[in-house]
Backbone as a printed PyTorch tensor [residue, N CA C, xyz], in Angstrom:
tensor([[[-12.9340,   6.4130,  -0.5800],
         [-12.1810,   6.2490,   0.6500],
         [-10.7460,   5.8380,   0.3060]],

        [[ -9.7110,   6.0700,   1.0290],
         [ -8.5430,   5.9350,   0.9500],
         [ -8.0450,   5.3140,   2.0250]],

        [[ -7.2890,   4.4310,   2.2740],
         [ -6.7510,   3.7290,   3.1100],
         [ -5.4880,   2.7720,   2.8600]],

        [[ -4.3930,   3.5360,   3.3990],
         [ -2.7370,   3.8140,   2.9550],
         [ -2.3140,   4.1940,   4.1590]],

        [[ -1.1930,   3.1700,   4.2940],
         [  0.0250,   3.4770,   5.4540],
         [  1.3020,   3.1250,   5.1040]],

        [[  1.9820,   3.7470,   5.6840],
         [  3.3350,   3.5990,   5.5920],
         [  4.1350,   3.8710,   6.6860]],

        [[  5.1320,   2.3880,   6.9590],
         [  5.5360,   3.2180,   8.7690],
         [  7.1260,   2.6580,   8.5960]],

        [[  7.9360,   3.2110,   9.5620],
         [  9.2530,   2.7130,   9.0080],
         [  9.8030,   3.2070,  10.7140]],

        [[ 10.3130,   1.5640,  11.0880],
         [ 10.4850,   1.2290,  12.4460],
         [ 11.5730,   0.0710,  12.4340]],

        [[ 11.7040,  -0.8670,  13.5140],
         [ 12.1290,  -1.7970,  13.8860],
         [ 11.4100,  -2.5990,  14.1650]],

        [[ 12.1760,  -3.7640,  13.8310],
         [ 11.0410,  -5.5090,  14.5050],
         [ 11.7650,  -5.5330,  15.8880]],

        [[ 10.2030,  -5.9250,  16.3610],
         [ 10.5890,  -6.3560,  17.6600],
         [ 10.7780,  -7.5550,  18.1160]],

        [[ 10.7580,  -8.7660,  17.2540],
         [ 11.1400,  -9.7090,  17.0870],
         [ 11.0830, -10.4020,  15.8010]],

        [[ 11.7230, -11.4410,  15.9850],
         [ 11.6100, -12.3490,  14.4120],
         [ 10.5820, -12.2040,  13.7720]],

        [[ 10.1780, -12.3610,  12.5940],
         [  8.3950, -12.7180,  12.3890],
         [  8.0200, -13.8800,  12.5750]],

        [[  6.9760, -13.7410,  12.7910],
         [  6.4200, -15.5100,  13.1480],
         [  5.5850, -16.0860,  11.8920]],

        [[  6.2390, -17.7200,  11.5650],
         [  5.9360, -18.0890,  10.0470],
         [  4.2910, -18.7710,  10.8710]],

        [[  3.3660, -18.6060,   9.5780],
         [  2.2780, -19.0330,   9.4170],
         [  2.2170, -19.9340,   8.1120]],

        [[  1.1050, -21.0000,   7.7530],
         [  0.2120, -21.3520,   7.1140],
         [ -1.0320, -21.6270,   7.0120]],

        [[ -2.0770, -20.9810,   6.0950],
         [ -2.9980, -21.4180,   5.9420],
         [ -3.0630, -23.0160,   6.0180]],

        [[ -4.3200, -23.1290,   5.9250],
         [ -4.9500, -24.8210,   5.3640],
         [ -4.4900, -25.2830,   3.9050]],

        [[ -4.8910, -24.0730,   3.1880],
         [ -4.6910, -24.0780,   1.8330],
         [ -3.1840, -24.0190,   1.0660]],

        [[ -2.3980, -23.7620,   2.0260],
         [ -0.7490, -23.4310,   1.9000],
         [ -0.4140, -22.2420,   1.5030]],

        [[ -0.9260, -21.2920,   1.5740],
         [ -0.7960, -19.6940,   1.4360],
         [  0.1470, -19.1770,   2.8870]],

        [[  1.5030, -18.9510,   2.9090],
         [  2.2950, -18.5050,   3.6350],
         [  1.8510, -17.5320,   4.1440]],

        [[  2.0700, -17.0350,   5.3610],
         [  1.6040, -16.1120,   6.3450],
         [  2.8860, -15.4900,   7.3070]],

        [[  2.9820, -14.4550,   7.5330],
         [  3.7600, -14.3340,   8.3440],
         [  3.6520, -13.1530,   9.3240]],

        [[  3.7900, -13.0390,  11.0980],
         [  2.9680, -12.0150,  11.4820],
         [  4.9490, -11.5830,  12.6060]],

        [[  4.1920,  -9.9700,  11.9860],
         [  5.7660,  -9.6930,  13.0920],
         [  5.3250,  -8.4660,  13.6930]],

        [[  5.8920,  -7.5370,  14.3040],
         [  5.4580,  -6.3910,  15.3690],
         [  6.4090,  -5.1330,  15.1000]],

        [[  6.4230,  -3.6840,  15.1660],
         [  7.2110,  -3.1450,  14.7620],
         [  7.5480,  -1.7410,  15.8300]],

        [[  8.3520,  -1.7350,  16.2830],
         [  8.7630,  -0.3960,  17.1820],
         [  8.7620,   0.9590,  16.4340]],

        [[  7.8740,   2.3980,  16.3620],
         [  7.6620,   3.3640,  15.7850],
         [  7.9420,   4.5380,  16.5770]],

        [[  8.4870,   4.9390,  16.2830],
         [  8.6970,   6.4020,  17.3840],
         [  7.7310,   7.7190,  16.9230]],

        [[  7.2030,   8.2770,  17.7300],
         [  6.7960,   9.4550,  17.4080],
         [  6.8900,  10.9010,  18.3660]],

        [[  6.3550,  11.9470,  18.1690],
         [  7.0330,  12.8020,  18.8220],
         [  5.3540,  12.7180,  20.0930]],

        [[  6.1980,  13.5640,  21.3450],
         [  5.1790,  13.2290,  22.3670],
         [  4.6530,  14.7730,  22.9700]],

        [[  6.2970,  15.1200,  22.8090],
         [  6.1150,  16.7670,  23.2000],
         [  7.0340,  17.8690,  22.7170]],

        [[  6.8130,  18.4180,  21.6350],
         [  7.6090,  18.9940,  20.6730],
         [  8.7080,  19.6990,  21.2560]],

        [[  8.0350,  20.5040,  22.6760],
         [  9.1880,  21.6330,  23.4870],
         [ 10.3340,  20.8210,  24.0910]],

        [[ 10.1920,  19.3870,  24.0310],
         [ 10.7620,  18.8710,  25.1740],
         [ 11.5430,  17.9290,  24.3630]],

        [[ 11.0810,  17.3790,  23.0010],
         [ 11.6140,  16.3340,  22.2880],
         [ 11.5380,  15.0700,  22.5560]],

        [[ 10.4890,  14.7440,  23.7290],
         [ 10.1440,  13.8180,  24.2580],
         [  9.5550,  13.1430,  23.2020]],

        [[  9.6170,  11.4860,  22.9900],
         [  9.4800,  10.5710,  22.3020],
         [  8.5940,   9.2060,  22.9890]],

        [[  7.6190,   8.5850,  21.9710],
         [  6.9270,   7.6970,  22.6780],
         [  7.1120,   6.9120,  21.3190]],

        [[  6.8780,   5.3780,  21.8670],
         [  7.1610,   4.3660,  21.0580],
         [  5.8970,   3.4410,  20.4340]],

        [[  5.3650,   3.2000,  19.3440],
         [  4.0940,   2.5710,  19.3530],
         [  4.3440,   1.6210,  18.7330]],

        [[  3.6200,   0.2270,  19.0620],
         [  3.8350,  -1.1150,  18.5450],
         [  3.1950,  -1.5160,  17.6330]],

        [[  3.4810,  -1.6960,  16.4400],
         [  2.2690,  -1.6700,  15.4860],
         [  2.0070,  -3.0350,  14.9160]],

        [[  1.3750,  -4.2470,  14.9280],
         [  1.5620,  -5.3500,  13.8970],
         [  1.2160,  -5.2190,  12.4820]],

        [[  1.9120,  -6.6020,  11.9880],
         [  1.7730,  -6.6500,  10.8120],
         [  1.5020,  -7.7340,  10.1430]],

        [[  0.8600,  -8.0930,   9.0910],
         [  0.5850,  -8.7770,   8.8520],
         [  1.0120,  -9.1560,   7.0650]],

        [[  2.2330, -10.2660,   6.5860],
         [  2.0550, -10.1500,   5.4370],
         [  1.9030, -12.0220,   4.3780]],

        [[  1.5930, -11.4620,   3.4170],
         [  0.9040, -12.8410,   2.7280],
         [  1.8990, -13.2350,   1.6740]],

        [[  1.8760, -14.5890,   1.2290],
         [  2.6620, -15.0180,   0.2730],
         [  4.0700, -14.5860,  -0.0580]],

        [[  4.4100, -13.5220,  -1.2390],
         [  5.9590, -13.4690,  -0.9820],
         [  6.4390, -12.5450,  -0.3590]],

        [[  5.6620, -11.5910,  -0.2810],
         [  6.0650, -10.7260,   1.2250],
         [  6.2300, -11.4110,   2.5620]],

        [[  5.6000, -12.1740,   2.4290],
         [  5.5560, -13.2800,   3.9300],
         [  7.2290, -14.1510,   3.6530]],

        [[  7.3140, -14.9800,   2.7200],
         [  8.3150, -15.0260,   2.3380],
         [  9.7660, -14.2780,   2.5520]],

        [[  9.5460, -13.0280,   2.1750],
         [ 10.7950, -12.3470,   2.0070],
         [ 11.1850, -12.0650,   3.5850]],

        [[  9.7380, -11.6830,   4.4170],
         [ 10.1880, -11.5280,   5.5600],
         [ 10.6510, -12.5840,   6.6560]],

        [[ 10.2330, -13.5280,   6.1430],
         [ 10.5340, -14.8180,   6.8110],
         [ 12.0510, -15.2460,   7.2060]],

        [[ 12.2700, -15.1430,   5.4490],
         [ 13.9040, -15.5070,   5.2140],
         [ 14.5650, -14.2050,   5.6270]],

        [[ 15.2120, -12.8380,   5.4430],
         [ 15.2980, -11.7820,   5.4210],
         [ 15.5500, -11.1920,   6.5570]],

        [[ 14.0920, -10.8760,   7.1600],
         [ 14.2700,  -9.9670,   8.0590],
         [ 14.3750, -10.5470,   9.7030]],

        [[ 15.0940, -10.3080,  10.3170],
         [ 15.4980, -10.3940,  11.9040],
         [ 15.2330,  -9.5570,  12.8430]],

        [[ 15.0900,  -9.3090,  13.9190],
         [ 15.2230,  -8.6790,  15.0540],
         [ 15.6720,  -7.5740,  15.2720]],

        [[ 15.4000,  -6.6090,  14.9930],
         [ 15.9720,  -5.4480,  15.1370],
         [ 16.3670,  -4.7170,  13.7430]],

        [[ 15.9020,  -5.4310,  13.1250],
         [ 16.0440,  -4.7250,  11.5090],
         [ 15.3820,  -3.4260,  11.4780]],

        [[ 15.8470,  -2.4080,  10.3200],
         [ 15.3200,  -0.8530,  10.2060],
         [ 14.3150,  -1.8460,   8.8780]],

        [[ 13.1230,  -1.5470,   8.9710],
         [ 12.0170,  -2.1290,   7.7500],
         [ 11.3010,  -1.0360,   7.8470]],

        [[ 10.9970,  -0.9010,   6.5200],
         [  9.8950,  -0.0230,   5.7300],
         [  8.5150,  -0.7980,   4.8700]],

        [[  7.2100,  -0.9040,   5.7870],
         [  5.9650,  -1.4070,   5.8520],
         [  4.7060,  -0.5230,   5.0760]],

        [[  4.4840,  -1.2350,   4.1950],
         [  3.2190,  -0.0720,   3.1450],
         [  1.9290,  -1.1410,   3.0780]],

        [[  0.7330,  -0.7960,   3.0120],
         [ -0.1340,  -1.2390,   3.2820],
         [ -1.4460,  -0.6540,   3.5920]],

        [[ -2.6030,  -1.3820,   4.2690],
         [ -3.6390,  -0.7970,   4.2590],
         [ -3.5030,  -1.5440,   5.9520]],

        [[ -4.8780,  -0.3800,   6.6930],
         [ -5.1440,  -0.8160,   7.9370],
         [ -6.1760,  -1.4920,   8.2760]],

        [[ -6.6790,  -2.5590,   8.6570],
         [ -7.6530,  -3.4840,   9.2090],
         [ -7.8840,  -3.9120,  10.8120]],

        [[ -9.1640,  -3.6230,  10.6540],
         [ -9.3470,  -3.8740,  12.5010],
         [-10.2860,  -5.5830,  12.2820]],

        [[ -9.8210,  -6.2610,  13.0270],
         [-10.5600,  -7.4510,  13.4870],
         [-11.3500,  -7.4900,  14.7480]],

        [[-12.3180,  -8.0860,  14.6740],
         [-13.3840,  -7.9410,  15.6520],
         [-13.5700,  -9.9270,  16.2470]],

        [[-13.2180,  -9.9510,  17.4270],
         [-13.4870, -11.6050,  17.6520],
         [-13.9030, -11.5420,  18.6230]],

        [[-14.4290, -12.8950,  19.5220],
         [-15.0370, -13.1690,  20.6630],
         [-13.9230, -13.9570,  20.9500]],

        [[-13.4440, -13.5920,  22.7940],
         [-12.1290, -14.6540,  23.6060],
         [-12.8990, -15.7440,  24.0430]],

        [[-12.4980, -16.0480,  24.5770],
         [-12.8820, -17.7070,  25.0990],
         [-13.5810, -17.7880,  26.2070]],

        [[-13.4410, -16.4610,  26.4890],
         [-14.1260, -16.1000,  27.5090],
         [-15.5540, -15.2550,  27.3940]],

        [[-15.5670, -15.3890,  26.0860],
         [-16.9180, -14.3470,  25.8410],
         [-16.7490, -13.1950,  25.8380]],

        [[-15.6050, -12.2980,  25.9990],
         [-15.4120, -11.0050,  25.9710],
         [-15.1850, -10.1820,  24.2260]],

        [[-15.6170,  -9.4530,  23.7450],
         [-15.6010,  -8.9420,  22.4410],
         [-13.9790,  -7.9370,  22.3750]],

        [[-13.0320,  -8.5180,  21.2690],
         [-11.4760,  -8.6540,  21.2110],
         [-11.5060,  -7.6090,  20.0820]],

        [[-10.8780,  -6.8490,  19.8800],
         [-10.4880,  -5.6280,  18.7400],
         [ -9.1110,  -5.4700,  18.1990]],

        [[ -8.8800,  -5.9230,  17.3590],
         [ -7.2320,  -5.8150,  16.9330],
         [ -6.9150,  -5.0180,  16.0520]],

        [[ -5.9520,  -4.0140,  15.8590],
         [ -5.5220,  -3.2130,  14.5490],
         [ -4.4170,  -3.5990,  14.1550]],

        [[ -4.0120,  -3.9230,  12.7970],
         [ -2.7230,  -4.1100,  11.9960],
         [ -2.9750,  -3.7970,  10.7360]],

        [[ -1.8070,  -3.7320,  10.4090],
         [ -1.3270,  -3.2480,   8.9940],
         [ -1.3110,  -4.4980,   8.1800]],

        [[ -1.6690,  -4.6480,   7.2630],
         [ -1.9880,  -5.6510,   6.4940],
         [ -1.2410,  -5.2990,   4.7630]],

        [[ -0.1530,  -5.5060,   4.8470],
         [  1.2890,  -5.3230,   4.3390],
         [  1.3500,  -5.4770,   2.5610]],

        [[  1.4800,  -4.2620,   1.9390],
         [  1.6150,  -4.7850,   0.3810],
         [  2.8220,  -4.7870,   0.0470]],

        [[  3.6690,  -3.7830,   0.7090],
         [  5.3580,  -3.9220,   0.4380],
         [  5.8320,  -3.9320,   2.0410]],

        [[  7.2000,  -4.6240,   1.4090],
         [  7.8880,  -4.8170,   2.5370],
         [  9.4130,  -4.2910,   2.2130]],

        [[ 10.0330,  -3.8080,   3.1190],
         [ 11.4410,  -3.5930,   2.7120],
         [ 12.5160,  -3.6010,   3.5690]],

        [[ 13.6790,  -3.9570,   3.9070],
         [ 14.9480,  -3.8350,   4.7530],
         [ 15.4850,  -2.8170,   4.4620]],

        [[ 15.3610,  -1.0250,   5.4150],
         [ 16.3390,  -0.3110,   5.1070],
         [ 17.8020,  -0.4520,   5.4820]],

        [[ 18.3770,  -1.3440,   6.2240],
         [ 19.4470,  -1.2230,   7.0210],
         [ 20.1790,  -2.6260,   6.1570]],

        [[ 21.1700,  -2.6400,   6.4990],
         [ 22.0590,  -4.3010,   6.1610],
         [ 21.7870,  -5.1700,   7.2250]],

        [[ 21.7540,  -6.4610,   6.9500],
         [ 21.5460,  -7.1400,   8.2180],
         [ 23.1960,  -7.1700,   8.6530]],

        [[ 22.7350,  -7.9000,  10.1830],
         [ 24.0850,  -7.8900,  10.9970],
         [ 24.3530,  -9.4500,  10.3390]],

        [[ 25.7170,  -8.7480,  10.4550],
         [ 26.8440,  -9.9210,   9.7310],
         [ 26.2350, -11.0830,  11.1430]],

        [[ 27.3300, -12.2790,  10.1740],
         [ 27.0640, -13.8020,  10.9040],
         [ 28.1290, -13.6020,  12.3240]],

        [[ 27.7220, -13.9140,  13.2900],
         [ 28.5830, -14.7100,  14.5690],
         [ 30.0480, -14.9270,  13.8110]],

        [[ 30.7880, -13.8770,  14.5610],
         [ 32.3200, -14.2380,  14.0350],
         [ 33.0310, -13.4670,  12.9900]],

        [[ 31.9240, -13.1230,  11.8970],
         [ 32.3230, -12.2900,  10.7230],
         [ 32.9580, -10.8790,  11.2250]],

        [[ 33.6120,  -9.9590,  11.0090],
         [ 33.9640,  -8.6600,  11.1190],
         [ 32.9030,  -7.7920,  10.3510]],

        [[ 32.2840,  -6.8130,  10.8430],
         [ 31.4410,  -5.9980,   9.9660],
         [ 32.6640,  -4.6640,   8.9770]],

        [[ 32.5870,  -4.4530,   8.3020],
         [ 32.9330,  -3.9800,   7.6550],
         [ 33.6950,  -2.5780,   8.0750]],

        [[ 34.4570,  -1.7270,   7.9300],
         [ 34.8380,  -0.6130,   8.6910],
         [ 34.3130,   0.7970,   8.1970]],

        [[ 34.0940,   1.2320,   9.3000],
         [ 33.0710,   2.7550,   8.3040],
         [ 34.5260,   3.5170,   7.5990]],

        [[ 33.6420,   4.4810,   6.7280],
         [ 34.5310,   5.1580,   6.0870],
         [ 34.9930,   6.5190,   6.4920]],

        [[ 36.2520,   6.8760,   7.0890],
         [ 36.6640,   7.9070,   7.8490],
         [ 35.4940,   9.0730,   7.1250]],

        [[ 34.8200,  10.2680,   7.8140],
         [ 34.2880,  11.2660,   7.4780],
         [ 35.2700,  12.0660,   7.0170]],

        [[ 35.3740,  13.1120,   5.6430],
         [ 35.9440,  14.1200,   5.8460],
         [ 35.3840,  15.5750,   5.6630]],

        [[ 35.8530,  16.1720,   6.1840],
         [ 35.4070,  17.8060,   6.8050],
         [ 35.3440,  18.2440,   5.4800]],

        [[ 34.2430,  19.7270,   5.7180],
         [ 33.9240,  20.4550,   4.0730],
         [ 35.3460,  20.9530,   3.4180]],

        [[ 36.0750,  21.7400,   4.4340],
         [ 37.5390,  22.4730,   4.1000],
         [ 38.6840,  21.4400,   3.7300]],

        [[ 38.3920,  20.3440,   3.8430],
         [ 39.7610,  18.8000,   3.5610],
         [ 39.4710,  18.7450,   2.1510]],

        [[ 41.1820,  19.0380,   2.0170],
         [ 41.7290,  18.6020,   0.3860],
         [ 41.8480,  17.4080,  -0.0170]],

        [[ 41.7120,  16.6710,   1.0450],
         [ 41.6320,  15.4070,   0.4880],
         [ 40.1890,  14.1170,   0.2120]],

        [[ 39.9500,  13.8940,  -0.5050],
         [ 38.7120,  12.9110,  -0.5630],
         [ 39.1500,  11.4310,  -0.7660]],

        [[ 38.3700,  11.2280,   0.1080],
         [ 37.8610,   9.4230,   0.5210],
         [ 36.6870,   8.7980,  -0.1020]],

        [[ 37.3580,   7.9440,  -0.5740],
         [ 36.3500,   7.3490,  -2.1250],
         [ 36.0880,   5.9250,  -0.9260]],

        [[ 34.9990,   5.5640,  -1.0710],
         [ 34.7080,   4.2550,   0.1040],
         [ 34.9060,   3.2390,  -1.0790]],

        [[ 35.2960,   2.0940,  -0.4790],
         [ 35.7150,   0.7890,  -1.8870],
         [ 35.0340,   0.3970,  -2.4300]],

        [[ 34.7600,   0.2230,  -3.9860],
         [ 33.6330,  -0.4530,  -4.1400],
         [ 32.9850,  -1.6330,  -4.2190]],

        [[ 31.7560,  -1.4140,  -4.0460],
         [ 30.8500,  -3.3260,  -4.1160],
         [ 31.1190,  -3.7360,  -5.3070]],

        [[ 31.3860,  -4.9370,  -5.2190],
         [ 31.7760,  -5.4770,  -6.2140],
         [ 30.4650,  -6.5740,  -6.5430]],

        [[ 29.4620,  -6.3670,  -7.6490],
         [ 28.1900,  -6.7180,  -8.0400],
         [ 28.5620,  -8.6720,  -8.1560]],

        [[ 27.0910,  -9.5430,  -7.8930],
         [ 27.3220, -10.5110,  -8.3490],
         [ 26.9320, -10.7580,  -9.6720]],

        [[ 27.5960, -12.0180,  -9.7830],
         [ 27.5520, -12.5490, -11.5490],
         [ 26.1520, -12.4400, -11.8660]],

        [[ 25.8650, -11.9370, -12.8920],
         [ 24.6500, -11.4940, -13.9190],
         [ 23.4960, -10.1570, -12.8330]],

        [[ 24.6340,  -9.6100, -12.2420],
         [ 23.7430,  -8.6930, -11.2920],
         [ 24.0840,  -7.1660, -12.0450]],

        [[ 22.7600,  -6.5280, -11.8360],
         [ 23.7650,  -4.9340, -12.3200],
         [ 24.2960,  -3.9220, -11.1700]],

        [[ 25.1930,  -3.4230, -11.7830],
         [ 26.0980,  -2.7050, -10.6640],
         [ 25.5010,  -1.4580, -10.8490]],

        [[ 25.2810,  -0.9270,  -9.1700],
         [ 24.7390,   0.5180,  -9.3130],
         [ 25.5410,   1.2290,  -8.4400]],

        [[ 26.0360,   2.5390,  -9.3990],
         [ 26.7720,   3.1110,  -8.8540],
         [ 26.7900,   3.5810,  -7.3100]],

        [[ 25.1660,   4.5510,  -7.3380],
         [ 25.2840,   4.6030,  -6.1300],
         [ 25.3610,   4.1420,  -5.0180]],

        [[ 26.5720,   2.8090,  -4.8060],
         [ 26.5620,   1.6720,  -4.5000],
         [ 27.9010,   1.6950,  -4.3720]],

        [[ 28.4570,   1.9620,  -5.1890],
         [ 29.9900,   2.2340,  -5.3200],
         [ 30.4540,   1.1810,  -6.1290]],

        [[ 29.5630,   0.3710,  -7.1570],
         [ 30.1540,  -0.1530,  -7.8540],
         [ 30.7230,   0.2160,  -9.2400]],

        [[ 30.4470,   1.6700,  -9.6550],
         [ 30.7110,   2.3840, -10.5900],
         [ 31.5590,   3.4540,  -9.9570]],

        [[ 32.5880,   4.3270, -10.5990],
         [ 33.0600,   5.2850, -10.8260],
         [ 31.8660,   6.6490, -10.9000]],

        [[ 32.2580,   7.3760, -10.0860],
         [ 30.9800,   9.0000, -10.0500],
         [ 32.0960,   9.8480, -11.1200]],

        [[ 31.1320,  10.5750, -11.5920],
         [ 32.0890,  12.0630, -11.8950],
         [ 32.7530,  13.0830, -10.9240]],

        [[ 33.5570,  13.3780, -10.5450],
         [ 34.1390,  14.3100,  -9.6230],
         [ 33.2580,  15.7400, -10.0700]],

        [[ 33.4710,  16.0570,  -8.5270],
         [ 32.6790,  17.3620,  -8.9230],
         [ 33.3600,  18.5390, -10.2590]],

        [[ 34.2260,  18.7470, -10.5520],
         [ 34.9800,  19.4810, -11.1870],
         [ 34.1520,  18.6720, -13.1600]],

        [[ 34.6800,  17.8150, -12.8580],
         [ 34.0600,  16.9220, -14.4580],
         [ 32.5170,  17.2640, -14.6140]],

        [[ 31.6920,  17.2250, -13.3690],
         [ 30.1330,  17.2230, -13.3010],
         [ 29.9020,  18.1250, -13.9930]],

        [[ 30.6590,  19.7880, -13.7980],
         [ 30.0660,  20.8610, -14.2180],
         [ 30.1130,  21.3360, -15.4840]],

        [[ 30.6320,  20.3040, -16.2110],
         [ 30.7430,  20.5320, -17.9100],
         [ 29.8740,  19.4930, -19.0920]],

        [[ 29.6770,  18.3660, -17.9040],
         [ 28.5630,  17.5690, -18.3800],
         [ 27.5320,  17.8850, -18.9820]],

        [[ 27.0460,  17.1830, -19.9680],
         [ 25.9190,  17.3780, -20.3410],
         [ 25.2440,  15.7340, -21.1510]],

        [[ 24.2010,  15.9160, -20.2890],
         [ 23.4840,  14.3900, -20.4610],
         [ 22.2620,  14.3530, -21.8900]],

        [[ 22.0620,  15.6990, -22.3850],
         [ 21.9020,  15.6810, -23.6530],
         [ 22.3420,  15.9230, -25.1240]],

        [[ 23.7280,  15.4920, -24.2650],
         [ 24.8550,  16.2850, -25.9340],
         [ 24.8790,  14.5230, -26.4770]],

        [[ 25.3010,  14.3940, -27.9850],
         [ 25.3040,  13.0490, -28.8600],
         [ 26.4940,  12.8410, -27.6910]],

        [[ 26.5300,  11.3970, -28.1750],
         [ 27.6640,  10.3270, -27.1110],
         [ 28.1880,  10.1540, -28.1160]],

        [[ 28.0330,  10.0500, -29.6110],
         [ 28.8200,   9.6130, -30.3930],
         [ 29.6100,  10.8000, -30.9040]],

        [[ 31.1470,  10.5690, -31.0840],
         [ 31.7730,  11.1630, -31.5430],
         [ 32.2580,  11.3350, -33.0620]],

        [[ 32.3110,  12.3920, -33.6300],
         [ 32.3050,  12.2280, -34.9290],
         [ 33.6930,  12.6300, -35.6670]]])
């Protein structure tokens, strides 16, 4: 049997911190999913999915993730079966979380300026717009596709070769 999900949505609110008895961090949050409803029409329906994650996933989401964040949720699915208080038999489905991830940046702090996008330019424009780069923290590595490195221009790319010696003789 196989049992694997992967869903990539929005929180619909904060997550909510838990603890066990035992001190095993817990943390339970909810996630907005879109899917298609009616292909001719492009009509869209929204499904709420919970989640459930443990220790440093619980963690990361705790500190991390906010309200409206784009997150990417991997995991397995579990249904719980309980009795209400009322005697009625309760059925719950969630995702029960092995990775967790923030696709989006969070929103800057109250006050901060977010950053300014980088003008688009058209396929036929002679001119190119290099966006500035991140500048990595101390003992962090810088990844280019990030813009903390220099790319090859397309013109340099096409003479490259990533298996010729680097050393020059």
């Amino acid at each position: 049997m196989y049992n694997r999900v992967i869903l990539i949505g929005r929180l619909v609110r904060d997550p909510e911190y838990r603890s066990t008895p035992e001190g095993v961090t817990l943390a339970r949050m909810t996630i907005a999913v879109d899917r298609m409803r009616n292909r001719e029409t492009g009509e869209r329906q929204t499904d709420f999915i919970d989640l459930v994650a443990w220790r440093q996933q619980a963690e990361f989401a705790i500190n991390y993730l906010k309200k409206g964040r784009l997150i990417m949720a991997e995991g397995r699915l579990q249904v719980r079966d309980w009795l209400s208080p009322q005697g009625d038999r309760r059925r719950a489905y969630e995702v029960v979380v092995d990775r967790l991830a923030g696709l989006d940046r969070p929103r800057e702090a109250a006050g901060v300026p977010e950053e300014e996008p980088v003008p688009a330019v058209s396929a036929g424009s002679p001119t190119k717009t290099a966006a500035p780069p991140v500048q990595a923290a101390p003992g962090e590595v810088s990844d280019p596709f990030l813009g903390g490195e220099e790319l090859l221009e397309e013109e340099e790319f096409e003479d490259y070769d990533p298996f010729a010696d680097t050393d020059e003789e």
